[in-house]
N, C-alpha and C positions, 0 to 999 in steps of 0.2 A: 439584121436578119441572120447575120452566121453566129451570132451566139445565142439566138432563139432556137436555130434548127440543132446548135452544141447541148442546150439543156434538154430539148424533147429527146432526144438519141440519149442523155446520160439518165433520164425516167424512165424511158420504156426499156432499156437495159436494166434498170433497179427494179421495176416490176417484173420484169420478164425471172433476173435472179430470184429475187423476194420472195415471188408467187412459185415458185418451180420447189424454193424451197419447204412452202408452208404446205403443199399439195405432194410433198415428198413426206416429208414429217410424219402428217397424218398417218401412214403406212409403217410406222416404227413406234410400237405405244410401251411406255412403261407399267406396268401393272405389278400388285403386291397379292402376295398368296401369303394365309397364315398355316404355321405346319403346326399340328398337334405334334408327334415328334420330334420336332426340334423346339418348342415351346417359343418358336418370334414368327415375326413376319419375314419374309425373304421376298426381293424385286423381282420379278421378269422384266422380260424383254420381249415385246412381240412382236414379229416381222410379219406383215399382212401384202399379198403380191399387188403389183399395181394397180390390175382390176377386178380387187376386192370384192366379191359379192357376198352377201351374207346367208344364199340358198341354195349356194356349191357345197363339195364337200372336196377338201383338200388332205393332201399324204404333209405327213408334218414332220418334223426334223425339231427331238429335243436336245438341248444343247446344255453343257454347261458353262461356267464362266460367264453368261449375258451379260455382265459389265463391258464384254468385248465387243457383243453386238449392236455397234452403231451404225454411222449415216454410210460407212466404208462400207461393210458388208449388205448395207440396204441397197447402196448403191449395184454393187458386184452383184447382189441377186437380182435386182431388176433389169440390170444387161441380160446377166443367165436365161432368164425366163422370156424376156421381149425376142431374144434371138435364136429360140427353141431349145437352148441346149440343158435346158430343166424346165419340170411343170409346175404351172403352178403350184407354191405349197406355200403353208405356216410355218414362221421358225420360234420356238420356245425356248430361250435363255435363261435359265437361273443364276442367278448372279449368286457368288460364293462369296461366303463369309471373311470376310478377309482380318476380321479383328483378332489384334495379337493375342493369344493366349499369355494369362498373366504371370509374371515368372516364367517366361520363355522366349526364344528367339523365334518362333513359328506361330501362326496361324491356327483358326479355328478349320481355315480351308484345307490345313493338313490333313488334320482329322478325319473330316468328312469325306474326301478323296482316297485317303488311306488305309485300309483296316489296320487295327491295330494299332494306333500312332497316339502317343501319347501317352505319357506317367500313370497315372490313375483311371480306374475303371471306369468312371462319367466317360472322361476324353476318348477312348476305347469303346464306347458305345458309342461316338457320335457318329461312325461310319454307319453303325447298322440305322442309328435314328434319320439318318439323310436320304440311306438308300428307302425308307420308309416314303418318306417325303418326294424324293425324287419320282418313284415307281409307283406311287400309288396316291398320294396328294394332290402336288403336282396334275400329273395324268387326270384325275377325276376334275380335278378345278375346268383343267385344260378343255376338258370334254365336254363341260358343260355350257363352258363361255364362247368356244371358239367352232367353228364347223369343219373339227378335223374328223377324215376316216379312223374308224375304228378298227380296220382291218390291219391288223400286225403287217402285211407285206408293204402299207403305206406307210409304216412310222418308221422312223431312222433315229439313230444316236450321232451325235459329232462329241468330239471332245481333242483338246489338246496336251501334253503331256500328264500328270498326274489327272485332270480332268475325263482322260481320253480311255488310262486305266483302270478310272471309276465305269467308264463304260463296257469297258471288257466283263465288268461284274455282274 
């Protein structure tokens, strides 16, 4: 009997994790946006609030870096919002380029965060091609798929260091 009532206790504990997780998940989707200006596809990341509805209209929060935005920040935003101390929103991560530039110690994500960064006038255009992509690709995809406010006082930038100064831009 005590090692019948040990396995039920060790299942409903595995489902209870398991399922917490799969019904958390669903709330963090990865999605691929193609840029004419940058001529590839580039990932998102999208942060959807606990309870999602698809006929709100939410203040959204575009980000760079989305490779950062995982189950950590999914998490941290769904304390935020479950405890009032943010409303619900969408968050948009573009994941950055991180492939080395050939013949160099740096990144394509230099570039693109950077103005001006880089040997040759391609690499030197990638800021303006990203800013392309970021403000106005990006955005329109975002706007079509997702049911964020359009209203400039609901949208926000985040960004972290060289990310953070792409957004000062």
């Amino acid at each position: 009997m005590r090692r019948f009532t040990l396995v039920i206790v060790i299942l409903l504990a595995a489902i209870r994790l398991l399922g917490s997780e799969l019904i958390n998940e669903y709330h963090m989707i990865i999605d691929t946006v193609y840029s004419e200006s940058l001529q590839e596809s580039r990932m998102i990341a999208v942060y959807l609030p606990p309870d999602f509805d698809e006929k709100k209209t939410y203040p959204v929060i575009f980000a760079t870096d989305g490779q950062l935005l995982d189950s950590v920040y999914k998490i941290s935003l769904d304390s935020l919002i479950e405890k009032g101390h943010l409303p619900e929103l969408i968050m948009i991560g573009a994941f950055s380029n991180e492939k080395k530039v050939e013949g160099s110690d740096y990144e394509y994500r230099n570039c693109e965060y950077i103005k001006g960064w880089g040997e040759d006038r391609v690499l030197k255009k990638r800021f303006d091609n990203h800013f392309v992509f970021f403000t106005e690709e990006l955005v329109k995809y975002v706007e079509q798929k997702y049911p964020i406010s359009r209203e400039r006082k609901y949208r926000y930038f985040y960004g972290c260091s060289n990310g953070a100064g792409f957004g000062v831009t």
